[in-house]
C-alpha positions as CSV (number, residue, x, y, z in Angstrom):
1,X,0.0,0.0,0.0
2,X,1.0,3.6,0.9
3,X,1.6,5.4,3.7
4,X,0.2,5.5,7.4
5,X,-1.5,8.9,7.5
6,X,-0.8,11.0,10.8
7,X,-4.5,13.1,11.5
8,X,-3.5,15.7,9.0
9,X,0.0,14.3,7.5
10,X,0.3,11.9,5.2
11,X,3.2,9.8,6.4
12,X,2.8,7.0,3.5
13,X,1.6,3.3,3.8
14,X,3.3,0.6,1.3
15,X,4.0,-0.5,-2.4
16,X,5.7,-3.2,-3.3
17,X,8.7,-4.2,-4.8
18,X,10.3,-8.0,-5.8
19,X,12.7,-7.2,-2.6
20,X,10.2,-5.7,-0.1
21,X,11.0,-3.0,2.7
22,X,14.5,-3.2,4.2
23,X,16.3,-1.7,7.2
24,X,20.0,-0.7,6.6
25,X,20.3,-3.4,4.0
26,X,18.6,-6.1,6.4
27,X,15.5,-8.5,5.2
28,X,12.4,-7.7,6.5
29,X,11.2,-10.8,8.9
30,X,7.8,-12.1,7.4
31,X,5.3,-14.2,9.0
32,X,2.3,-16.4,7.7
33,X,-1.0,-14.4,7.9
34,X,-4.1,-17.1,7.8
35,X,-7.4,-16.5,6.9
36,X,-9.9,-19.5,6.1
37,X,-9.2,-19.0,2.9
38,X,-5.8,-18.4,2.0
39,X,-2.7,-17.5,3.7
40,X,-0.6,-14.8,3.0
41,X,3.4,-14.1,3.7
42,X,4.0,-10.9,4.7
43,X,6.7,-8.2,5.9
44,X,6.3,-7.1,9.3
45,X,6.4,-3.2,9.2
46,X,6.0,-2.3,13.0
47,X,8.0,0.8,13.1
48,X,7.5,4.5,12.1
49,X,10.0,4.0,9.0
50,X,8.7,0.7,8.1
51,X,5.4,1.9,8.0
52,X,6.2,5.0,6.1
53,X,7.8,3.4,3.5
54,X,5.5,0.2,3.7
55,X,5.5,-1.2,-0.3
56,X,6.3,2.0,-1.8
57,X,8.2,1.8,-5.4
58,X,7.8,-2.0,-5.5
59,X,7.3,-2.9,-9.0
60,X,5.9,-6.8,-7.9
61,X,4.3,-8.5,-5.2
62,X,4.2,-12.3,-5.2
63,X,0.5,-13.9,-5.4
64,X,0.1,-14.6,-1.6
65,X,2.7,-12.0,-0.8
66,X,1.6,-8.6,1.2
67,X,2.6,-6.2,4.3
68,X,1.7,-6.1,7.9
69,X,1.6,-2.8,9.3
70,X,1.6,-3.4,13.1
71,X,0.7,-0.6,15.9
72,X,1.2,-0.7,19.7
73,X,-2.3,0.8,20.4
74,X,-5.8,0.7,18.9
75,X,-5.5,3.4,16.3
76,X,-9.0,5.9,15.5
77,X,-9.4,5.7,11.6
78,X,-8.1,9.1,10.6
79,X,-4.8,8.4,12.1
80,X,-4.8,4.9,10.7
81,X,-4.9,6.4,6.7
82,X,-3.2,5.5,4.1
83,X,-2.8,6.5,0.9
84,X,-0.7,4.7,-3.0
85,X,1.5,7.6,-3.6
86,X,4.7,6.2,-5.4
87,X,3.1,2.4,-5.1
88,X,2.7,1.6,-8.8
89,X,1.0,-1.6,-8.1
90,X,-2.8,-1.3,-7.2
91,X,-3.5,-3.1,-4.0
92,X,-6.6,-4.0,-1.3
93,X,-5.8,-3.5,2.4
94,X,-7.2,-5.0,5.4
95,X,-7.9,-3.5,8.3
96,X,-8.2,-5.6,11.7
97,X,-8.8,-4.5,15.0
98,X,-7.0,-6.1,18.3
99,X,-9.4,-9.1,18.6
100,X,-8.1,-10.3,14.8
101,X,-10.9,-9.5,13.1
102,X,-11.2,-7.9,9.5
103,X,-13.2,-4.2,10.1
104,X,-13.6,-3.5,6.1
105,X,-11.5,-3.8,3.1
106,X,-10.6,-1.4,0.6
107,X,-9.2,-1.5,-3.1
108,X,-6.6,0.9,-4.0
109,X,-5.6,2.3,-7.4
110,X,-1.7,2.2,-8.0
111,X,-0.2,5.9,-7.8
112,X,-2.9,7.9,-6.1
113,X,-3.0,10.2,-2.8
114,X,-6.7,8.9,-1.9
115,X,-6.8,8.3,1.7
116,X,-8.4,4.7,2.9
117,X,-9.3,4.2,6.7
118,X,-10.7,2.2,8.8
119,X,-14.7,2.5,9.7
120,X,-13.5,1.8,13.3
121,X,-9.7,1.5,15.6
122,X,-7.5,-0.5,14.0
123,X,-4.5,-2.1,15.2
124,X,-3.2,-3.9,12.1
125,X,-3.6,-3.2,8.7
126,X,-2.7,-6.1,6.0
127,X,-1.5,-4.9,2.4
128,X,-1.6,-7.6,-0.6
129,X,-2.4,-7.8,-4.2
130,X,-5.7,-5.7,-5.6
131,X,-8.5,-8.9,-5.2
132,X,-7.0,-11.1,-3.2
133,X,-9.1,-11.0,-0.1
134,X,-12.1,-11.3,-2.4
135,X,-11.1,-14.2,-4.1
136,X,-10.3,-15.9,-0.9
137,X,-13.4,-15.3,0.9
138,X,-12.8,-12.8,3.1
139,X,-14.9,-9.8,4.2
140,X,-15.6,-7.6,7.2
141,X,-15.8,-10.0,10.2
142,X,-13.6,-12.6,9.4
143,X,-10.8,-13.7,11.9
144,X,-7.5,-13.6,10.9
145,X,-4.5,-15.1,12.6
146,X,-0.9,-15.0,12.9
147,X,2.3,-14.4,15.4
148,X,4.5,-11.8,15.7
149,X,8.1,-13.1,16.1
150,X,9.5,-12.3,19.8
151,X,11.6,-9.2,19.9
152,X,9.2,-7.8,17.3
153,X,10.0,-3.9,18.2
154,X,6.4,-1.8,18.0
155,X,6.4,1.9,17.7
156,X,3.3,3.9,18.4
């Protein structure tokens, strides 16, 4: 996706590219995401500069491939925005709230400064391929599950 929108700024949430996000050259640790219908393998962005950068100028994202955007505390839907500037591939976020379910789901165009929030707190949001989460099934209200690695370091 794009960028995580602070109230008024636009921070950036994620694009995509074949090598992901990385932190002073490092790999990005992913982690299975599992819904009843699919799973997807995603980066763990759980820090300010993760998050800002999320999948931005990736040119590819693998079929069950996506971005976790992680937050320490339940987050109110303006400041839990984001937006496809420099993302040139289109993608559909997910956002979940602290009990692991889906809130809504929202298709975004590649390249565009639209902002796309949560109808309620979020704590996660879940970036992957434009479609996915429809042709696996799931909607608002379905449980997702997964496990952050220990040691996972969570901004606010």
């Amino acid at each position: 996706m794009k960028r995580f929108a602070v109230i008024a700024l636009a921070l950036g949430a994620s694009a995509c590219s074949g090598k992901g996000v990385t932190d002073a050259g490092s790999t990005p640790p992913t982690i299975p995401v599992t819904f009843t219908g699919g799973t997807i393998t995603a980066q763990i962005a759980s820090t300010s500069a993760a998050r800002e950068n999320g999948l931005m100028n990736v040119t590819t994202l693998g079929a069950d491939a996506g971005m976790l955007f992680v937050f320490a505390t339940d987050h109110p839907p303006a400041n839990c925005a984001f937006w496809m500037q420099d993302t040139p591939v289109a993608l559909s976020i997910a956002f979940i709230d602290a009990n692991m379910k889906v809130i809504n789901i929202e298709d975004m165009a590649a390249e565009t400064t639209t902002f796309h929030e949560p109808t309620s707190a979020c704590r996660y949001a879940l970036e992957t391929n434009q479609g996915w989460f429809a042709s696996h099934g799931v909607t608002a209200g379905s449980t997702v599950t997964f496990a952050l690695p220990a040691g996972t370091i969570v901004d606010p």
